[in-house]
VOGU-3710 file (C-alpha; in Angstrom, 3 decimals, decimal comma):
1> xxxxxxxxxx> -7,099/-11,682/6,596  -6,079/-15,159/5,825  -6,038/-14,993/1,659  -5,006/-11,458/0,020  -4,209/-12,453/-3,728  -6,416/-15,501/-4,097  -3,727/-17,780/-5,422  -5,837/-21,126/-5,480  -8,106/-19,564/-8,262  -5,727/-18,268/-9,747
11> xxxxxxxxxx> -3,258/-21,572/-10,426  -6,036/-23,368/-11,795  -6,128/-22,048/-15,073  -3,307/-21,899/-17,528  -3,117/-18,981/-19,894  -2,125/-19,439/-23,695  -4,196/-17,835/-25,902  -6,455/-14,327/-25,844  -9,336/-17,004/-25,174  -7,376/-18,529/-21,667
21> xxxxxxxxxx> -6,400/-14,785/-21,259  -10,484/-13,958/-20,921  -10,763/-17,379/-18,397  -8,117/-15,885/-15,807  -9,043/-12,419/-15,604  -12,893/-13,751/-15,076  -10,836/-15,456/-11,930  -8,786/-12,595/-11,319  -11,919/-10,568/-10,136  -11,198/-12,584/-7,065
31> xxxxxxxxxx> -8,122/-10,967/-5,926  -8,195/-9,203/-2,695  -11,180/-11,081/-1,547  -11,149/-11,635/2,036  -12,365/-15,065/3,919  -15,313/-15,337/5,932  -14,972/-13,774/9,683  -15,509/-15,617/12,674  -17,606/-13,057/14,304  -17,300/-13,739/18,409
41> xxxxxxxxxx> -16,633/-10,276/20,135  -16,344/-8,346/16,749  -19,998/-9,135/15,464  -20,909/-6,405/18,700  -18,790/-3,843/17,398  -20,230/-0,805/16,604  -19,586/1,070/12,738  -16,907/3,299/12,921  -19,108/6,867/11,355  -16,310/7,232/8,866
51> xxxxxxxxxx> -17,081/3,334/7,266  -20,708/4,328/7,623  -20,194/6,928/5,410  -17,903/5,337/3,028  -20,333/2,321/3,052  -23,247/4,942/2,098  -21,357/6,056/-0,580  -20,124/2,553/-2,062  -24,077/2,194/-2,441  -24,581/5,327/-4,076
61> xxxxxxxxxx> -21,495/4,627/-6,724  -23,532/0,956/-7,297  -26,967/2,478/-7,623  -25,248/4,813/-10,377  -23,784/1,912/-11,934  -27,027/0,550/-12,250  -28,928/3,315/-13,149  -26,354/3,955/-15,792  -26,794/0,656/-17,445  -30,485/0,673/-17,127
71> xxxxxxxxxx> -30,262/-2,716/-14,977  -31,578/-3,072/-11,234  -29,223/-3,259/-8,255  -28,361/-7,616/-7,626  -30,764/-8,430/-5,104  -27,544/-10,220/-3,428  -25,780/-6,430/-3,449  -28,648/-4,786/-1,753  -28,881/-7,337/0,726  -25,152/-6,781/1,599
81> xxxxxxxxxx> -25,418/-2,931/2,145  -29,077/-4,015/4,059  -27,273/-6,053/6,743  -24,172/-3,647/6,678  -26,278/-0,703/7,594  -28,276/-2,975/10,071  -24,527/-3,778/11,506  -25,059/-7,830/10,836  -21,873/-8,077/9,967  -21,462/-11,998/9,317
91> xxxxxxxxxx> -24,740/-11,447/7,101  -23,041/-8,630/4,941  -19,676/-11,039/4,693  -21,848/-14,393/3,682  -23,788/-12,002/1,203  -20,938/-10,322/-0,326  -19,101/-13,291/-1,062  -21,850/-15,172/-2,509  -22,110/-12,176/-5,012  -17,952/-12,056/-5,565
101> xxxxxxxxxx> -18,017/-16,012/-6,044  -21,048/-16,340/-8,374  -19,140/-17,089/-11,347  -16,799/-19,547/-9,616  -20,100/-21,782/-8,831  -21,154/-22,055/-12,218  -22,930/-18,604/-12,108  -21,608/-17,051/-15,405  -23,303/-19,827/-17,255  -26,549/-20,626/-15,770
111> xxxxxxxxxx> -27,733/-16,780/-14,912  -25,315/-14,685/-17,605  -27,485/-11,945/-16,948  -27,148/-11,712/-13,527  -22,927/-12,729/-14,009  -22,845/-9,371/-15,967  -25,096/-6,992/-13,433  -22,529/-8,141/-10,717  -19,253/-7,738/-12,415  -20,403/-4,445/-12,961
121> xxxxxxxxxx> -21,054/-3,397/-9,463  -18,306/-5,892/-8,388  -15,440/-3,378/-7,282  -17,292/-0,676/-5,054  -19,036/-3,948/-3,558  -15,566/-5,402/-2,560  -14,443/-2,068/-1,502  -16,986/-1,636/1,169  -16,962/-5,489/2,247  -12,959/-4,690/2,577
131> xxxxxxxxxx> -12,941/-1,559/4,535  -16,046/-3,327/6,578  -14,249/-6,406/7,376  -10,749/-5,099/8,261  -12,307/-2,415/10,916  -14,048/-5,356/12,928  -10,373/-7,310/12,354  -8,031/-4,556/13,585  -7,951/-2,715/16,435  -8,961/0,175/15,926
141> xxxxxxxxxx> -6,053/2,006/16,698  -3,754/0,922/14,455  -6,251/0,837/11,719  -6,707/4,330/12,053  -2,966/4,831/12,319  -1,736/3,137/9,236  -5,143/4,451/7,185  -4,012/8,175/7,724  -0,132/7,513/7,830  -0,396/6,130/4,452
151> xxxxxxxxxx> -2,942/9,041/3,040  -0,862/11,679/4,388  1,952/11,004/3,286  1,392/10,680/-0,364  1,438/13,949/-2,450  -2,272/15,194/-3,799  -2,215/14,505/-7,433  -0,127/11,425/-7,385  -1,071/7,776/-8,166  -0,690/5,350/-5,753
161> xxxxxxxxxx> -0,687/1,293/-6,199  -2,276/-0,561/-3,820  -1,318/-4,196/-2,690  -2,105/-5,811/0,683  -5,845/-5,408/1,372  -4,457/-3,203/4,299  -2,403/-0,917/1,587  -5,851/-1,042/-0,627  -8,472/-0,125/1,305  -7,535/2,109/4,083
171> xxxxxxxxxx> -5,959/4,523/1,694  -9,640/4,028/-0,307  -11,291/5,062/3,227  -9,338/7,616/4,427  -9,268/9,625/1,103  -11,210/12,724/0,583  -12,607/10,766/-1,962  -11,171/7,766/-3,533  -13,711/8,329/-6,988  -12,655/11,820/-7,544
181> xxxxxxxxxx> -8,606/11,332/-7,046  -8,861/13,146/-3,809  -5,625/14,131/-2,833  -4,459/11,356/-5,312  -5,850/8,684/-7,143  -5,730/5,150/-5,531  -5,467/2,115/-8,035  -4,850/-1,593/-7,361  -1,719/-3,433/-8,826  -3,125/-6,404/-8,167
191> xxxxxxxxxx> -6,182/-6,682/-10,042  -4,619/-5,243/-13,446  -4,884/-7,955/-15,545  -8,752/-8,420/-15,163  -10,336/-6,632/-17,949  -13,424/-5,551/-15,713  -10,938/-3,925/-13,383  -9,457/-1,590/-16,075  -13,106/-0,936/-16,670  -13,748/-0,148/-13,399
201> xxxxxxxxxx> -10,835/2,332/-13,122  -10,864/3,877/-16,265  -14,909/4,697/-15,585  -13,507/6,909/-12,413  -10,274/7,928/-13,516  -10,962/7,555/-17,276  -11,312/11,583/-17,849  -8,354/12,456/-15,490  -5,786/9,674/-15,931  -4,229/8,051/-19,176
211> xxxxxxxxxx> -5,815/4,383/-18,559  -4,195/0,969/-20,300  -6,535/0,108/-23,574  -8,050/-3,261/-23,992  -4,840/-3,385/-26,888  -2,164/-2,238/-23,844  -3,890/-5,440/-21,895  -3,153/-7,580/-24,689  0,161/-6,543/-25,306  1,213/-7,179/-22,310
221> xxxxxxxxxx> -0,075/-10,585/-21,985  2,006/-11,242/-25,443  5,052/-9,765/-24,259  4,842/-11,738/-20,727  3,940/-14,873/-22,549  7,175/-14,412/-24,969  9,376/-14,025/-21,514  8,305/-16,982/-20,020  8,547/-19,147/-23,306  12,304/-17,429/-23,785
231> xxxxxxxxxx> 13,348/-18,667/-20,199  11,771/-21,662/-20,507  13,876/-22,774/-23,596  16,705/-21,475/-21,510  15,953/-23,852/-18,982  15,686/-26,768/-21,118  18,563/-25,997/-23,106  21,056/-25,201/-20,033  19,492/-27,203/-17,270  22,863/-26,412/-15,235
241> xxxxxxxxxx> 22,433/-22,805/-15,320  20,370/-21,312/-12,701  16,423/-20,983/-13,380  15,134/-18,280/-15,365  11,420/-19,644/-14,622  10,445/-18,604/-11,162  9,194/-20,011/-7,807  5,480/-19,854/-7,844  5,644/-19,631/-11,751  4,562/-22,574/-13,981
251> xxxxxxxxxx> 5,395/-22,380/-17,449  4,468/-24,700/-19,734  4,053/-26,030/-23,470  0,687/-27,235/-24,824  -0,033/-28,095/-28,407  3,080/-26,166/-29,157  1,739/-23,084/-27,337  3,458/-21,288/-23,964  0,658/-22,388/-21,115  1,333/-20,135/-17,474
261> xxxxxxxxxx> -0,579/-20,414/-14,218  0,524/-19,310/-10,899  0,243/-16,065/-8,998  3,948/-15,307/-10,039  2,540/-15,232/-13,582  -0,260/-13,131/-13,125  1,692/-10,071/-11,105  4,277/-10,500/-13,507  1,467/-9,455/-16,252  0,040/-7,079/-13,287
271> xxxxxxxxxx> 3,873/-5,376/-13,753  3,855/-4,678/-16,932  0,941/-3,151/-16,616  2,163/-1,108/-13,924  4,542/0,246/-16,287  2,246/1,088/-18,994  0,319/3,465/-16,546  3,913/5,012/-15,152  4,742/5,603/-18,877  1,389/6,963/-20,088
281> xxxxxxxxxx> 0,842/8,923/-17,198  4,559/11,224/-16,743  3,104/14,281/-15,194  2,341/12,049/-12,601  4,019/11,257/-9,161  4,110/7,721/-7,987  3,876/5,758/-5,384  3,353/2,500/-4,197  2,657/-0,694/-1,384  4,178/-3,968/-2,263
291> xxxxxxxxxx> 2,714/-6,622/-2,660  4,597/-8,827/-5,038  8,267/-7,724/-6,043  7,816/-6,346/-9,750  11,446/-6,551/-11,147  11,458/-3,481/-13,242  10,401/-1,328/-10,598  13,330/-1,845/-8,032  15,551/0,606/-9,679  13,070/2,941/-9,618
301> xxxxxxxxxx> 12,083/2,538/-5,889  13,162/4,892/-2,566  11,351/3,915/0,808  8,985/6,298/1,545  7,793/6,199/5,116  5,605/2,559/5,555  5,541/2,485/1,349  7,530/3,027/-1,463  7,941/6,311/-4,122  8,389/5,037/-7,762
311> xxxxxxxxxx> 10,981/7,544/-8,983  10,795/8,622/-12,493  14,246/7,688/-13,663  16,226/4,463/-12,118  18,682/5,121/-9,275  22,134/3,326/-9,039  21,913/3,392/-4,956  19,277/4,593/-2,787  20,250/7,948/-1,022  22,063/7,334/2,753
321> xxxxxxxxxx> 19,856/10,516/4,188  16,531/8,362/2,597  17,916/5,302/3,993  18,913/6,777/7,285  15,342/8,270/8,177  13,322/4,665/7,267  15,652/3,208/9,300  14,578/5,835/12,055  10,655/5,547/11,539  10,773/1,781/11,403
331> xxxxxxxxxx> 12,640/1,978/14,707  10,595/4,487/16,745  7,736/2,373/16,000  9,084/-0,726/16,518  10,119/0,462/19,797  6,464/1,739/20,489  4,865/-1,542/19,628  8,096/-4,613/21,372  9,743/-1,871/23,536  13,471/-0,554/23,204
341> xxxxxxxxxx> 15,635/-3,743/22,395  15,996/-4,373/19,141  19,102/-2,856/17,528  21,149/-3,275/14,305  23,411/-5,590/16,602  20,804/-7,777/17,688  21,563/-11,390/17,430  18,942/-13,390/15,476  18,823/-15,667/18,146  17,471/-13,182/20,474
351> xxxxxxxxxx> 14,648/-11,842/18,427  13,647/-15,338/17,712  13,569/-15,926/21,660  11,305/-13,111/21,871  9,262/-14,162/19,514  9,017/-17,751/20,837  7,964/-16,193/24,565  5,913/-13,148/23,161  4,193/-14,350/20,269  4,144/-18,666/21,002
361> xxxxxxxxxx> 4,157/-18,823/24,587  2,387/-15,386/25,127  4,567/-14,373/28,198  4,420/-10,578/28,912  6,353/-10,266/32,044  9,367/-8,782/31,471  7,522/-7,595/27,869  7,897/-3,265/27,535  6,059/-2,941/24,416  2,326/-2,055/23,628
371> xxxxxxxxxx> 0,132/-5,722/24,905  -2,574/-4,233/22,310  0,103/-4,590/19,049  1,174/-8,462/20,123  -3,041/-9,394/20,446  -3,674/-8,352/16,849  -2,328/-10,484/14,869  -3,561/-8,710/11,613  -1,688/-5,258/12,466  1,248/-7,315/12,947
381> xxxxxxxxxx> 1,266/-8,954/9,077  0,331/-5,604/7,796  3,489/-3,751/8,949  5,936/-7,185/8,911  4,647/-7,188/4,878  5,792/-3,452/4,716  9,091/-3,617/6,591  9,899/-6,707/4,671  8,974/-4,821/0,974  11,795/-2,432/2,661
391> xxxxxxxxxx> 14,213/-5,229/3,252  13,935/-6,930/-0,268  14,873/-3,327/-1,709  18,050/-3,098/0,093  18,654/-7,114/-0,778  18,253/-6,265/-4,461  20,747/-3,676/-4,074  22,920/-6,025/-2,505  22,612/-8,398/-5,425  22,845/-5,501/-8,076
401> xxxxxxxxxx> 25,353/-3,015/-6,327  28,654/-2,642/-8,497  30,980/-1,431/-5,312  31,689/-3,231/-2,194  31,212/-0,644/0,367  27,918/0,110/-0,426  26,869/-3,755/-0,740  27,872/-4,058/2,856  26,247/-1,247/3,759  23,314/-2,219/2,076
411> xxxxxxxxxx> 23,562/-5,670/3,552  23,137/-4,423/7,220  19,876/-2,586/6,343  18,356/-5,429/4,899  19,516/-8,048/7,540  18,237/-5,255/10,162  15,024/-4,718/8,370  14,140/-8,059/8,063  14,684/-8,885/11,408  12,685/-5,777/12,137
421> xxxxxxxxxx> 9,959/-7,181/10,147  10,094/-10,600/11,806  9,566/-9,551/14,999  6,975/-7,335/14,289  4,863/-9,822/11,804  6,346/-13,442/13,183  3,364/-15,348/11,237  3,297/-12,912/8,658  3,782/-15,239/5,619  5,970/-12,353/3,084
431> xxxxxxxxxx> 8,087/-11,559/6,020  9,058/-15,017/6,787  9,250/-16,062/3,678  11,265/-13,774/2,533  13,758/-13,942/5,417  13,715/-17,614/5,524  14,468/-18,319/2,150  16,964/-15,940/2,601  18,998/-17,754/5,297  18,535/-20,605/3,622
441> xxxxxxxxxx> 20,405/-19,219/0,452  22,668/-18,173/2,967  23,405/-21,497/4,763  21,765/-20,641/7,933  19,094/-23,745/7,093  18,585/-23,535/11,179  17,380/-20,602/11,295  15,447/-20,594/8,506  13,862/-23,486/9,664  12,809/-22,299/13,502
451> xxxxxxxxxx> 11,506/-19,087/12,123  9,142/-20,977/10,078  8,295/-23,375/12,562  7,672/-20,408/14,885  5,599/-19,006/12,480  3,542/-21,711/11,727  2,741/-22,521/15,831  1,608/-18,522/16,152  -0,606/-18,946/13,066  -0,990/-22,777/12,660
461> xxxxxxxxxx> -4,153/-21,463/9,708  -2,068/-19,707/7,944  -1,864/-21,630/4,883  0,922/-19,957/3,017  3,548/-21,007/5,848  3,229/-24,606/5,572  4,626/-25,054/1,929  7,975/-22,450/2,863  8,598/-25,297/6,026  8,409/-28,394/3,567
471> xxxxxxxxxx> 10,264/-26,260/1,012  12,999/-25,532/3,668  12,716/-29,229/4,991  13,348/-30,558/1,364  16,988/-27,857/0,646  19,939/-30,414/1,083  22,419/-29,455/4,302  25,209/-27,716/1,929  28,553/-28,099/2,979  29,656/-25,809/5,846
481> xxx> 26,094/-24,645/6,659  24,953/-23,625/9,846  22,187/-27,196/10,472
//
């Protein structure tokens, strides 16, 4: 899927006051949405009986929704399921986002009646066009594969944030049954800050779980929108000093009032919101798929097979034995899907090689790996994301860690996880991103620089990868850097 987090909608709009708060999380109800398919040999695909199923059901959770309010189905939502169950798929996707984008054409005002009938049916809607459109994009091999790897391995009871449409909707799927909490109760961390997605939740978890309150919301808007303003002054007042505000975050003042936009802004709200559901729910376990670092939680975190568990009280270093087995996993797999050659000792160089003749040139002769894992080019983002999440743990215990054996031990992981997740997503826009900028920091601008023109010539429509090459292009040569 080209977009997960719909960051053009969401930098339009700055947020201020409760009023802006309402205009974002109107746009927030677009996170997640996937991009039109092009069809070609997956339009002949036949339903998996398991999405057939979960599709049924998605209708049956709408028609109660409907039912409930007294209000008829959307015309536009019973067309989708229609052309689903006929197996049209590019019908279902055209339908589906004409209903998810209704307010963004001027819906909400001309037809408010109809705006409110499909934000009400809005989530199970995306949750079936989700699961729909990622069976007919991954093979289905590794869909299955990560859909039960990440089900099974959470404990029943627990909560579990998803991120990446992958780490949202499979887990959704392959549940007993994602409404009831069964084994565990699957929430987005991405959609927090959208009041109609707290709705949503709280209407099937509302009885079980201890849900934020539309005064939680707020409060965490406030207390975000003091942060920013805080390091903003700090910026302004000690303009040598690094920047508190962040990459991707704009902070601004307007008519002597704090004004954010960006997609850092709104996870940063999504965070704290997070955190309001780990405190209010303590019986709980947690766990969770990254999809934008949230700073409070790294202190918190453990790897926990292709996710994370959020562990009730911080930890000052991550447990060897923890560390030791990820590393494992991650490397039996990685084996399965390139073959047996990439080691802790591996030279960047050489995984870049292989990704320049696997991955750009598309040479297989000497390749020893699974041909199916280097065609699908969606698997590959999905676990480059996940191995990179791993990576950025072990970096922020690098940057946090107190004693000097453990920071270099610490620093191996992460340089061999990240080049783990590289080679197994090489156009996946987190994992290069995160590595790149990395180098970079690290005066390796080289490097950075060919792994993000490799990227962008495997994916040249990926449109995330562009703005990390003229970002890379624009860092002056420091002194002594590798160039």
């Amino acid at each position: 899927m080209k977009v997960t987090f719909g960051e053009k909608s969401l930098a339009t709009q700055p947020l201020s006051t409760p009023k802006r708060a309402v205009r974002l999380i109107l746009l927030l109800t677009l996170v997640a949405l996937p991009p039109t398919l092009a069809m070609c040999a997956a339009e002949s695909r036949k339903m998996d009986p398991r999405i057939a199923v979960f599709v049924a059901e998605k209708r049956a959770q709408v028609e109660k929704v409907a039912k409930d309010a007294r209000r008829p189905v959307p015309k536009l939502v019973q067309d989708f399921f229609a052309a689903e169950a006929r197996g049209e798929w590019q019908t279902a996707t055209n339908v589906a986002e004409r209903a998810l984008r209704f307010g963004e054409s001027g819906g909400a005002e001309s037809d408010p009646e109809l705006w409110q009938e499909l934000t009400r049916v809005r989530q199970p809607l995306m949750e079936a066009l989700g699961v729909g459109e990622l069976s007919r994009e991954m093979n289905p091999r590794f869909f299955k594969f990560l859909g039960l790897e990440i089900t099974k391995s959470i404990p029943a009871g627990s909560i579990y944030f998803g991120g990446s449409d992958q780490g949202r909707f499979l887990p959704t799927l392959f549940s007993q049954s994602q409404v009831e909490g069964l084994p565990f109760f699957t929430i987005t961390q991405n959609q927090l800050a959208d009041g109609s997605y707290l709705t949503y939740v709280n209407d099937i978890y509302g009885r079980k779980l201890q849900i934020p309150t539309t005064e939680d919301s707020q409060r965490c808007f406030q207390e975000y929108l003091s942060d920013a303003q805080r390091r903003l002054e700090h910026d302004r007042r000690f303009p040598d000093e690094p920047r508190q505000v962040k990459l991707g975050e704009e902070v601004k003042i307007v008519d002597n009032r704090v004004a954010v936009s960006g997609v850092t802004a709104v996870m940063a709200i999504n965070g704290l919101l997070v955190k309001t559901i780990f405190d209010k729910n303590a019986d709980r376990e947690f766990y969770i798929e990254e999809s934008y670092p949230i700073d409070w939680m790294y202190p918190h975190l453990t790897p926990h097979q292709f996710i994370f568990k959020i562990n009730r009280k911080p930890l000052s270093t991550i447990p060897p034995e923890l560390i030791e087995s990820n590393r494992q996993l991650w490397t039996k797999q990685t084996d399965a899907w390139l073959g047996p050659w990439l080691r802790m000792n591996t030279p960047l160089a050489e995984v870049m090689d292989f990704i320049e003749r696997v991955y750009k040139r598309k040479d297989l002769k000497t390749f020893q790996g699974d041909p199916d894992f280097v065609k699908d080019g969606e698997t590959q983002k999905a676990f480059g994301r996940m191995r990179a999440a791993v990576a950025g743990l072990y970096a922020w215990h690098v940057a946090n860690t107190k004693r000097e054996v453990e920071r270099q031990f610490m620093e191996r992981e992460a340089e061999y996880a990240f080049r783990q997740a590289v080679a197994i997503g090489p156009a996946s826009p987190d994992a290069v991103a995160r590595y790149a900028r990395r180098l970079a920091d690290n005066h390796d601008l080289a490097s950075a620089r060919r792994l993000a023109q490799l990227a962008i010539a495997i994916d040249p429509d990926e449109e995330k990868l562009k703005p990390l090459l003229q970002d890379l292009n624009q860092r002056p040569r420091a002194k002594g850097a590798n160039e």
